[in-house]
C-alpha positions in Angstrom: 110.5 106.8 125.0 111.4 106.1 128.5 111.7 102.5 128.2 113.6 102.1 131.2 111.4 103.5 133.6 108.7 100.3 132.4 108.9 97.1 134.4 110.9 94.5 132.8 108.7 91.2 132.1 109.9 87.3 133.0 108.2 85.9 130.0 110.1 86.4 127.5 112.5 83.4 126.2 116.2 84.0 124.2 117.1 81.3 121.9 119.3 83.4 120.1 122.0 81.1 121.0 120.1 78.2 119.4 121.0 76.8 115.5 117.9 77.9 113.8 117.4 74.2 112.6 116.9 74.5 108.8 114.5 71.2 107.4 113.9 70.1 103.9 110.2 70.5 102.5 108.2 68.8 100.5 104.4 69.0 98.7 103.0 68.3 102.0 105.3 70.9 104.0 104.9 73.2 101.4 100.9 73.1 102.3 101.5 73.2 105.7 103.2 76.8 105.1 100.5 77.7 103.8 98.3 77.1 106.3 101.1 78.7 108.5 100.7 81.7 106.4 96.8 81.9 106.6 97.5 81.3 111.0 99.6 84.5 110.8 98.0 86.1 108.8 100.3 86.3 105.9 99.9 86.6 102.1 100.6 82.6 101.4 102.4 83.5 98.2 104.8 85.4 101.0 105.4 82.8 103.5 105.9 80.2 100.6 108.3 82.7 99.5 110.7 82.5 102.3 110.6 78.5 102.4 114.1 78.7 100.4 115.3 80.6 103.6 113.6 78.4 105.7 115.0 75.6 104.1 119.0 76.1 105.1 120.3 75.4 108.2 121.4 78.4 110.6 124.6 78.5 112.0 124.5 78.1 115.8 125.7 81.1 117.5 127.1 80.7 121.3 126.2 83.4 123.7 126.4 83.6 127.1 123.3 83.5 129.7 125.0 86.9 131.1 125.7 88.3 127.9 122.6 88.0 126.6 120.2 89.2 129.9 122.6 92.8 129.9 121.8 93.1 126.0 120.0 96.2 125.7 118.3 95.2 122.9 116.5 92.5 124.7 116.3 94.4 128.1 114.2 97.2 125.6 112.0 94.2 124.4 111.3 92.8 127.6 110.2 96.1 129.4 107.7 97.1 126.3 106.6 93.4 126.7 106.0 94.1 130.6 104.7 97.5 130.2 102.1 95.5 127.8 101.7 93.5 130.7 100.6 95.7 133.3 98.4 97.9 130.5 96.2 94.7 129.5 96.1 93.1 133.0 94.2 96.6 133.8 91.9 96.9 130.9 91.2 93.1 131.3 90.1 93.3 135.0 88.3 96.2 134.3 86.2 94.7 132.2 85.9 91.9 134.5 88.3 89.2 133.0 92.0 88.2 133.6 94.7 89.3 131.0 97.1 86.1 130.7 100.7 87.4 129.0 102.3 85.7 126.2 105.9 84.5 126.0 108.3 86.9 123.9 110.4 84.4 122.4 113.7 86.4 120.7 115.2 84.1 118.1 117.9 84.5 115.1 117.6 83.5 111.4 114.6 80.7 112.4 112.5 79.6 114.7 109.9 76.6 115.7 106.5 77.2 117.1 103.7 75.5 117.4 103.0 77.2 114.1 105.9 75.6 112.2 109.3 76.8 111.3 109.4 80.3 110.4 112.5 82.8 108.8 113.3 85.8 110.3 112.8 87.1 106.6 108.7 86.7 107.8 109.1 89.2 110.4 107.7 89.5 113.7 104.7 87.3 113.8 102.3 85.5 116.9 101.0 82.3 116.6 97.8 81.4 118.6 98.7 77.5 118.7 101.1 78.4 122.2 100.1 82.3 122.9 103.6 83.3 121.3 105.1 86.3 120.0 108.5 85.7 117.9 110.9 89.0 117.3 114.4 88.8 115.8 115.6 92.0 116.8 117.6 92.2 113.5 113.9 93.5 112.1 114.3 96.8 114.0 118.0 97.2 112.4 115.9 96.7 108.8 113.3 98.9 109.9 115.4 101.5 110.3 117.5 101.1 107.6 115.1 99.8 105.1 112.6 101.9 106.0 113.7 104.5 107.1 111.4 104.4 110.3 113.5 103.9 113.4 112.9 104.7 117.0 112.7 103.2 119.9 108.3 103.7 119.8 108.3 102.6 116.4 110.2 99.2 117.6 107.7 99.2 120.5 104.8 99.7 118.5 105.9 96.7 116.7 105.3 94.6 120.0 102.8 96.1 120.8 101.0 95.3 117.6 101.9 91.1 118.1 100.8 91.4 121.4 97.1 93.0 119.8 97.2 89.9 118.1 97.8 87.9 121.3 94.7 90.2 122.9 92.8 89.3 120.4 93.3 85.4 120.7 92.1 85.5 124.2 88.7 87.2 122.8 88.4 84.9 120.9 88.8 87.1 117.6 91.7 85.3 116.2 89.8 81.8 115.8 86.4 83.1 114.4 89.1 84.8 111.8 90.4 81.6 111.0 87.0 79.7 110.8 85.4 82.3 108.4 88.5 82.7 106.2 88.5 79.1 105.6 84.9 79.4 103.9 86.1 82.5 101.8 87.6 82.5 98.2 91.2 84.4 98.6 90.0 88.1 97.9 87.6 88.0 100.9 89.9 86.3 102.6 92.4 88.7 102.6 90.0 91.8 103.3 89.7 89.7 106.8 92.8 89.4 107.3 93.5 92.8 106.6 90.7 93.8 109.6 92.4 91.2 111.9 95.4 93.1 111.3 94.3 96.7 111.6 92.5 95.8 115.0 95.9 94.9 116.1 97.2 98.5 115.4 94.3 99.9 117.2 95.3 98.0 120.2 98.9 98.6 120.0 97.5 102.2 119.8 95.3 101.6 123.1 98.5 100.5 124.9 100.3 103.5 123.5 97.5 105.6 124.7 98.4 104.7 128.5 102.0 104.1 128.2 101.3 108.3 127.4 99.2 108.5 130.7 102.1 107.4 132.6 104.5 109.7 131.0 106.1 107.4 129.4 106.3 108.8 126.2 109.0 112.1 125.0 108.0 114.5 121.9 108.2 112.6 118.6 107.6 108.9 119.6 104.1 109.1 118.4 105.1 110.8 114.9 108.1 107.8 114.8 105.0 105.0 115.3 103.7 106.3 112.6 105.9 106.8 110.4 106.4 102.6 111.1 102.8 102.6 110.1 103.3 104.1 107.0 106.4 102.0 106.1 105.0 98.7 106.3 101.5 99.7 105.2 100.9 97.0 101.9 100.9 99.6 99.3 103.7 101.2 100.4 105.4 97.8 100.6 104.3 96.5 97.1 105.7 100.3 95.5 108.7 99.6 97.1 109.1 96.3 95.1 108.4 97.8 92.3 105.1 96.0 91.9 101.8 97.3 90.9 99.9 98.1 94.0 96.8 95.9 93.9 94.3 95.8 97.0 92.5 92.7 96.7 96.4 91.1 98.1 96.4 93.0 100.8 97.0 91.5 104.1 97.7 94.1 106.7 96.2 97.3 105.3 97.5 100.6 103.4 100.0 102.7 104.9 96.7 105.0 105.7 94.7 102.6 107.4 97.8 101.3 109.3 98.3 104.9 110.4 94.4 105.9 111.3 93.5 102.6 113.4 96.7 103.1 115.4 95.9 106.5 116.1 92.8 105.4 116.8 93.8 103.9 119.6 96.1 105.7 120.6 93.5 109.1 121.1 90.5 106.3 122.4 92.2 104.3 124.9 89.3 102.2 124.4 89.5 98.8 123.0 86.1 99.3 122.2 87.3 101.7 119.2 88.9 98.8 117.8 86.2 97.5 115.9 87.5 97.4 112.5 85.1 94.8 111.2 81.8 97.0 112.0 83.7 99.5 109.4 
């Protein structure tokens, strides 16, 4: 991918240098994490999961302003994010809206948002309480050696798949999401969730679509998306564990659906082809 021909975006925010701040939880934290969990759209059992993570302090690591705005880690991170930018901001005012950009906030160990204090463990997530997307870029060192689905596209896919989510807070997707999901027992939940989070592959898939257009894209960086797909799809996850694969717990969709809605997208271009909960 030719990540350095895309425009580099301002929002994005390093607080790598920052103690990740570890806090102590009790009943009443422990139900807020849950809550967290059901904002991000993760299994609660996961989130409560990483509390123990959560729950010891990070050791502040000093970097320097310099040092960290010629790291080419985050210089990658912030031109996907502003190639996002520039993709939305068209489809947006096509449609005849305006497309306002989230903050990439790059962190290490843990973080704070508006959604609560979160481990790096959690992964990548966005949280609708302040239009957010949090990335420790440690997650594309796991993802490649993990599983086994590096690449530069298959870390940009990753962004691009938060920022779906961030696209689909200003359409006012996310909240209706959280309103039904509150009424439903956890199985129906969960299928929700898992539609919320497909969507967000098809749009990552729609930016990919253009980011093509512009000749952005070399040979293999679709095929390296999704093989990303595939990796973090929830039955491919859960076999990993060596777990019984059971769908009702899915959150985010088999490595097949993961695949087909980003490609999806990616062939469409059309947001309109995102409609994963007419499916």
């Amino acid at each position: 991918m030719r990540w350095d021909k895309m425009r580099e975006s301002n929002n994005v925010e390093d607080r790598r240098g920052m103690g990740g701040g570890g806090v102590k939880l009790g009943l009443g934290g422990i139900a807020v994490v849950v809550v967290i969990g059901l904002l991000m759209g993760k299994s609660p059992m996961e989130i409560l999961g990483m509390v123990s993570q959560v729950q010891q302090p990070a050791p502040a690591v000093q970097q320097s302003a310099p040092a960290a705005a010629n790291d080419p880690s985050r210089q990658f991170a912030a031109r996907v994010l502003g190639d996002t930018e520039d993709t939305w901001t068209t489809l947006f005012s096509q449609a005849g809206g305006q497309y306002q950009p989230p903050r990439l906030v790059l962190f290490r160990d843990a973080v704070q948002s508006a959604c609560g204090q979160a481990s790096s463990a959690v992964g990548p997530f966005y949280c609708p309480g302040d239009s957010q997307v949090y990335l420790d870029l440690g997650f594309f060192d796991e993802m490649a050696q993990r599983y086994k689905a590096g690449g530069d596209f298959a870390a940009a896919y990753v962004i691009a798949h938060e920022v779906g989510h961030h696209v689909q807070n200003l359409l006012g997707v996310s909240e209706k999401v959280h309103a039904a999901r509150a009424r439903l027992g956890e199985a129906a939940g969960n299928a929700l969730s898992v539609k919320q989070e497909l969507q967000a592959d098809c749009l990552a898939g729609v930016w990919g679509h253009y980011a093509q257009r512009r000749g952005l894209l070399e040979q293999g960086d679709l095929e390296e998306a999704l093989t990303a797909a595939n990796a973090i799809g929830d039955d491919t996850l859960q076999r990993s564990a060596g777990r019984q694969v059971v769908p009702d717990s899915f959150t985010h969709g088999s490595s097949e659906q993961r695949m087909t809605w980003f490609r999806r997208g990616f062939d469409s271009g059309q947001i309109k082809s995102c409609d994963t909960f007419a499916s």
